[in-house]
LOZA-451756 format. One record per residue (C-alpha): residue number from 1; residue in three letters; chain; x, y, z. Coordinates in steps of 0.25 Angstrom, whole numbers, plus 2048, in hexadecimal, padded with zeros to 3 digits. Example, Ala and Ser with C-alpha at 12.3 -4.5 7.8 and 13.67 -1.06 7.14 Angstrom:
site seq = 1	type = ala	mol = A	c1 = 831	c2 = 7EE	c3 = 81F
site seq = 2	type = ser	mol = A	c1 = 837	c2 = 7FC	c3 = 81D
***
This chain:
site seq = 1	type = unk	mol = A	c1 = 3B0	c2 = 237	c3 = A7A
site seq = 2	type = unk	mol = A	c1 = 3B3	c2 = 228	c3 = A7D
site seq = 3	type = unk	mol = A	c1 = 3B9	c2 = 21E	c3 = A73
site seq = 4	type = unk	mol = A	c1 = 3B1	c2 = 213	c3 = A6D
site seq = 5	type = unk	mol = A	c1 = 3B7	c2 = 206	c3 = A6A
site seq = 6	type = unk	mol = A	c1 = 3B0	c2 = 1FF	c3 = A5E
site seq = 7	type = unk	mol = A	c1 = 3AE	c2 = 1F2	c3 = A60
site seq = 8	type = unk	mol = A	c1 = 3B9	c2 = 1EB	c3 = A55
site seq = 9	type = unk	mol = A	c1 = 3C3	c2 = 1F4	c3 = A5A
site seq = 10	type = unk	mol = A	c1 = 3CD	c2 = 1F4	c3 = A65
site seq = 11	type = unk	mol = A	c1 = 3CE	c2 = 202	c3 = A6D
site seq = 12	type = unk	mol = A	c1 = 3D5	c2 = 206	c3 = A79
site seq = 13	type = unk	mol = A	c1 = 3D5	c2 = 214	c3 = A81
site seq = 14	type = unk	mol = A	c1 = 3E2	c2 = 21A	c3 = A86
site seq = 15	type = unk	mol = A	c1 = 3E4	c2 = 21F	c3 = A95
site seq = 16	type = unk	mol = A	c1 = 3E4	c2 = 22D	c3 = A94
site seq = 17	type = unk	mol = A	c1 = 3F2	c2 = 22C	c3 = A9C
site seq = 18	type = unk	mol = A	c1 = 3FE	c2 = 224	c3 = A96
site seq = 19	type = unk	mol = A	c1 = 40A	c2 = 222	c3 = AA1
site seq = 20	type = unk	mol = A	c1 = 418	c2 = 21E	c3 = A99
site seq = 21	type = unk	mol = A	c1 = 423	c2 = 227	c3 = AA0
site seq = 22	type = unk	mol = A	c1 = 42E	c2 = 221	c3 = AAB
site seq = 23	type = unk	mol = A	c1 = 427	c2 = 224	c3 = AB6
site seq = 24	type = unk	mol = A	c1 = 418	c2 = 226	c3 = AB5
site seq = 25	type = unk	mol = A	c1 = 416	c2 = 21A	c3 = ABC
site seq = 26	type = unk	mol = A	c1 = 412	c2 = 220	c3 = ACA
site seq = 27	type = unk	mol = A	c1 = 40A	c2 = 22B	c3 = AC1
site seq = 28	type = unk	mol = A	c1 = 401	c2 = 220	c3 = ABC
site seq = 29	type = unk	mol = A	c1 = 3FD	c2 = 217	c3 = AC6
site seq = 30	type = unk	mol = A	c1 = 3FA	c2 = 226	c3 = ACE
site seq = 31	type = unk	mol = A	c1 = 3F2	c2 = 228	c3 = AC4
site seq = 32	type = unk	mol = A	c1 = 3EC	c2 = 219	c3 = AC1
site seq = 33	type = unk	mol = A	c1 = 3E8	c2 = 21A	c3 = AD0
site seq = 34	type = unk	mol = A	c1 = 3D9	c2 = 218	c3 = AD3
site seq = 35	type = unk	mol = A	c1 = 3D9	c2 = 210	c3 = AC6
site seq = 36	type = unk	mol = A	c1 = 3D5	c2 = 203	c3 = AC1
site seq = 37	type = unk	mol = A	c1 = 3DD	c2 = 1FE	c3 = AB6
site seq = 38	type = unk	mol = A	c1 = 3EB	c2 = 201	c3 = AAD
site seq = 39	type = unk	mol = A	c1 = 3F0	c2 = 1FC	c3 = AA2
site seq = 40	type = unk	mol = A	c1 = 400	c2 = 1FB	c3 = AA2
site seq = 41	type = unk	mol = A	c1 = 406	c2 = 1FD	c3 = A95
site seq = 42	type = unk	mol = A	c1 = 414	c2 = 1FB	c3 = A95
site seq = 43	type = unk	mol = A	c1 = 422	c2 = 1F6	c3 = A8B
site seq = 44	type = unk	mol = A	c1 = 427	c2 = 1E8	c3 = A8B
site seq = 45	type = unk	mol = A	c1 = 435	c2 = 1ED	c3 = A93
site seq = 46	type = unk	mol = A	c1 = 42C	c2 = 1F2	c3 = A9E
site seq = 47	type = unk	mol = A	c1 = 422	c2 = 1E7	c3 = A9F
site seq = 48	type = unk	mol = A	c1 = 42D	c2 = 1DD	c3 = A9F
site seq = 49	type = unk	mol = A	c1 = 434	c2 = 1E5	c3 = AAC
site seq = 50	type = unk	mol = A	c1 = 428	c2 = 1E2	c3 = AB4
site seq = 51	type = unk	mol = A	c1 = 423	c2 = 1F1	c3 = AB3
site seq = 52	type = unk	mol = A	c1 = 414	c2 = 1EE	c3 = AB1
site seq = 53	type = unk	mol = A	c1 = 413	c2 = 1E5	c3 = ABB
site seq = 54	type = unk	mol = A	c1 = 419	c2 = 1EE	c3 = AC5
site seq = 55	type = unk	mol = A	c1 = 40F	c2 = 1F9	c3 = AC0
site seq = 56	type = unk	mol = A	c1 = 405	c2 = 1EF	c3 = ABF
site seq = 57	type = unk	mol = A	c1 = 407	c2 = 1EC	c3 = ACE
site seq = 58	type = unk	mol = A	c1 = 405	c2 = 1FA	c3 = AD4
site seq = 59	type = unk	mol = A	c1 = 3F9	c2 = 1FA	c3 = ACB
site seq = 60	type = unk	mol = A	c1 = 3F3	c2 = 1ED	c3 = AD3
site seq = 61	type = unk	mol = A	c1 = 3F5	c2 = 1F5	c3 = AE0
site seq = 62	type = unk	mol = A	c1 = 3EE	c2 = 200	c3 = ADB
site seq = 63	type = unk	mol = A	c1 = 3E3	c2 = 1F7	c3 = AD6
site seq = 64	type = unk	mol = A	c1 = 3E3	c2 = 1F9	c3 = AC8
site seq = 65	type = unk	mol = A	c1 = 3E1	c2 = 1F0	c3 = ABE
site seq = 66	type = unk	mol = A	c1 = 3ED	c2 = 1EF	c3 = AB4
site seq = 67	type = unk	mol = A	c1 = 3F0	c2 = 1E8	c3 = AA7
site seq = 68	type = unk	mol = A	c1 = 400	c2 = 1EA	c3 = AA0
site seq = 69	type = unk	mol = A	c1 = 404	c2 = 1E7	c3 = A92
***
């Protein structure tokens, strides 16, 4: 069954797959591979230690769209 946003409210649907852990960063992109986009969610500490940018970078060589916050 597929979700139905109504048309006065915001809505959003969760990737079936979360990565959080030290680690899963070569599990991802494995898995992002053949893909067209990610969304990079990530805390203040790592966004100021230039770690979405890195990741945002491989994701640029592997020609997929990405967006950080």
């Amino acid at each position: 069954m597929r979700a139905r946003a109504a048309s006065d409210m915001n809505w959003f649907r969760v990737p079936p797959k979360v990565y959080f852990k030290g680690g899963s960063l070569e599990v991802a992109l494995a898995e992002l591979n053949g893909l067209r986009r990610a969304f990079i969610v990530t805390d203040k500490k790592l966004f100021d230690m230039d770690y979405a940018n890195r990741v945002s970078s491989i994701l640029d060589t592997m020609h997929i769209q990405s967006q950080a916050c």
